[in-house]
N, C-alpha and C positions, 0 to 999 in steps of 0.2 A: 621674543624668539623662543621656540621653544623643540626641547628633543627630540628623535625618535619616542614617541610615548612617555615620554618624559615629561619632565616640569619646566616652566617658563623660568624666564633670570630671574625676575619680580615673584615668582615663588618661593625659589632658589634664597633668594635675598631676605626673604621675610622669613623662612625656614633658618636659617641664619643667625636671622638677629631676635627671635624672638624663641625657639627651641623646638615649636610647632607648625605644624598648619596645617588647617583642615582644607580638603578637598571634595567637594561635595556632587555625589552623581558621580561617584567614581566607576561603581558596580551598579549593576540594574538592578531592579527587584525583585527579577526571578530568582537573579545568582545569588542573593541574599534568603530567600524561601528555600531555595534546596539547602542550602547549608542550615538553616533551622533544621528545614524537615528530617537531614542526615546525623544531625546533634538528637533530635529526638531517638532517631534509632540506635545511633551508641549509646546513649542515656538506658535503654531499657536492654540490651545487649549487655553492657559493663559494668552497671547499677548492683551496688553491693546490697548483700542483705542488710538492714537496719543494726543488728548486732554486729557486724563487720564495718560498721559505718566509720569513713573520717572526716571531721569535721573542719573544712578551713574559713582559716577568719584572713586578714588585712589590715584590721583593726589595731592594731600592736599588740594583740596576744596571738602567741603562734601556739597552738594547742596542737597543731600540725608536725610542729619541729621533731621531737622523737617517734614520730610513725614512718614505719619503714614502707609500708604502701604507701608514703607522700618521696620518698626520697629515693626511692627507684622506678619514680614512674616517670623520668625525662625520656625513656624510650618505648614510652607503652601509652595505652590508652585507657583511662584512669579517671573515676568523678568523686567528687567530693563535695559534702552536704554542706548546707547553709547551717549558720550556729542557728538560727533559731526554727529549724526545721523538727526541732523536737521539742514535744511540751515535759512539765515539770514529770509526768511517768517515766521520759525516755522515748517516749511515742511519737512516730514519723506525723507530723499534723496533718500530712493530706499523702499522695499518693508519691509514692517514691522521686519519681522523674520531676516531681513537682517543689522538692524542695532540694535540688542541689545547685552548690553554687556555682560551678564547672567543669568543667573535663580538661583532660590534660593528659601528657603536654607531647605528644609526638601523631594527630592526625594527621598532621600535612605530608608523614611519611608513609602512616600506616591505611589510613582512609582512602581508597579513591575519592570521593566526590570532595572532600579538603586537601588531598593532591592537586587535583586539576583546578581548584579555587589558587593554592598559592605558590603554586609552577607556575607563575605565566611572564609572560617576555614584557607586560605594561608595565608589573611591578619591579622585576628586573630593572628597569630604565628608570623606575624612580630611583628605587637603590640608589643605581648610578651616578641619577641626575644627584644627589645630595652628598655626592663624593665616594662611597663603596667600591671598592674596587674588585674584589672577589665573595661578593654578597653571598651567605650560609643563611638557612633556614634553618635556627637553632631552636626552639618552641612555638608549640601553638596551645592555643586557649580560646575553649567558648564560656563566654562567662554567662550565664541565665541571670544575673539580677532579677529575680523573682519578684511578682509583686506582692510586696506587705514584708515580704521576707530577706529582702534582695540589704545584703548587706553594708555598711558605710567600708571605704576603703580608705583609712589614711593619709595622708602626703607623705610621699617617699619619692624615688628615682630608683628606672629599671637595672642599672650600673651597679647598681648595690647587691641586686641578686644575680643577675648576668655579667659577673665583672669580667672586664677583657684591659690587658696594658697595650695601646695605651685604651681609653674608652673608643669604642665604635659601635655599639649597642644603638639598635634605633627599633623604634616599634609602631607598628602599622595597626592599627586599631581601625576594625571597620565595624559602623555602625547595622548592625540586622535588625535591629527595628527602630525606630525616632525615639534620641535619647535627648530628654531636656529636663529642666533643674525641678520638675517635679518626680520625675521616675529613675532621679541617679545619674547624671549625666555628668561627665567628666568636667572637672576644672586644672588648667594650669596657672604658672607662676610665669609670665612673656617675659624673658630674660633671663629665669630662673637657672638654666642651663651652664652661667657661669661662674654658680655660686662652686664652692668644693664638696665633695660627698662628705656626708657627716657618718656614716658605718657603711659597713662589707658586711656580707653577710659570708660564712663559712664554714663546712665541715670540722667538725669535730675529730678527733686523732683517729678515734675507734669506725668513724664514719655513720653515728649510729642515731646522729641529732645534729643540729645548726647551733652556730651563736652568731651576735653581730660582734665584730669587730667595730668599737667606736672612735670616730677621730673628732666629733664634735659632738658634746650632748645636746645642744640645745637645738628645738625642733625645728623644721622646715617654715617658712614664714607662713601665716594663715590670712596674713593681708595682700591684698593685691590679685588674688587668685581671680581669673576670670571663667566664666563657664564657656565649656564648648559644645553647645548642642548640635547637635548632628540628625537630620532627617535619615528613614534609613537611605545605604546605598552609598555614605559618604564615609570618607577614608581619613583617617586621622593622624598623620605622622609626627612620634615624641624622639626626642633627642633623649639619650641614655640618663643623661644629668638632668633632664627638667622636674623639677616637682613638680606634681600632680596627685588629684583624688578624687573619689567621686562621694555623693553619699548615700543614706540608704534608699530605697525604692519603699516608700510608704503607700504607693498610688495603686488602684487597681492594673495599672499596664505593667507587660513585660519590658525591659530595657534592652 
């Protein structure tokens, strides 16, 4: 049985009990090429100069955490470089648009063509279907995993930086081009969702840099992760609590 545009029980249920689930052929592949094609054009619209450059990693150095062009851009539209988008001079290795890692984090309010991507009444109803009751569109994010350059992203959980008491943090990842375990493609932990968060992440007094808050030191499991490859067009829904990570893109494709 399934909902208004919503999700099946048997989805529902496996969403559930396992933290994720892919949904695949959610979006077509046009709706997915405009939304490249319109990331290109904020890319080269928003695109700082290389001396203005910030540089975000994932990787558990936040070299990001003290830059205040990372920590006031929840309401603006905002890109930032790949660490290794620069050689040992400081020099951009290829063409601006070409080495950052993504943009952020307020298109879906400030963009039209990423408005009218994540206003829509289908995802509304997933929302739904997975218990939300008054679903907020709190961030958006294009991530470019570049290829050669497309960064490793560590296991963590999104709870940790979007914390809400109690958790209701959910994230809809949808794949814009075929991500599989050779160009970076996400892995989760299926059940992982029940473990406890081990840090918060959180402003600082002055508001002027982040730290984590640690309640567990010891790192998220690195066994049992399974990959979630995703053809484009398929839609990926994480539970706020699931581990997950992806790793670099060493391949000539974009992810």
């Amino acid at each position: 049985m399934k909902t208004q545009e919503g999700l099946t029980a048997e989805q529902i249920e496996f969403f559930d009990q396992n933290g994720y689930l892919v949904l695949p052929n959610f979006v077509d592949d046009q709706a997915c090429l405009n939304l490249r094609d319109q990331a290109m054009v904020l890319a080269e619209k928003y695109c700082p100069s290389p001396e203005q450059a910030t540089v975000f990693t994932a990787d558990g150095t936040a070299v990001h955490a003290s830059d205040d062009y990372f920590l006031t851009s929840g309401d603006k539209i905002r890109c930032f470089f790949e660490k290794d988008a620069f050689n040992e001079r400081g020099e951009l290795r290829q063409d601006a648009h070409l080495c950052l890692n993504k943009l952020g984090h307020a298109m879906h309010d400030l963009d039209p063509v990423f408005d009218d991507f994540s206003h829509s009444s289908r995802l509304a109803a997933v929302a739904r279907s997975i218990g939300m009751k008054q679903e907020k569109l709190l961030q958006s994010m294009y991530i470019f995993k570049q290829p050669r350059i497309g960064g490793e992203v560590t296991s963590h959980v999104d709870h940790t930086y979007l914390w809400t008491d109690p958790q209701s943090v959910i994230g809809f990842w949808f794949a814009i081009d075929d991500a599989t375990t050779q160009n970076g493609c996400m892995w989760a932990l299926p059940g992982g969702h029940r473990l406890p968060v081990k840090y918060r992440n959180r402003l600082t007094a002055d508001r002027k840099s982040t730290y984590n808050e640690v309640f567990d030191s010891t790192p998220y499991p690195t066994e049992g992760l399974v990959p979630l490859e995703a053809a484009r067009g398929t839609l990926v829904l994480l539970n706020g609590t699931l581990p997950h990570r992806s790793g670099p893109n060493t391949s000539d494709k974009p992810r």
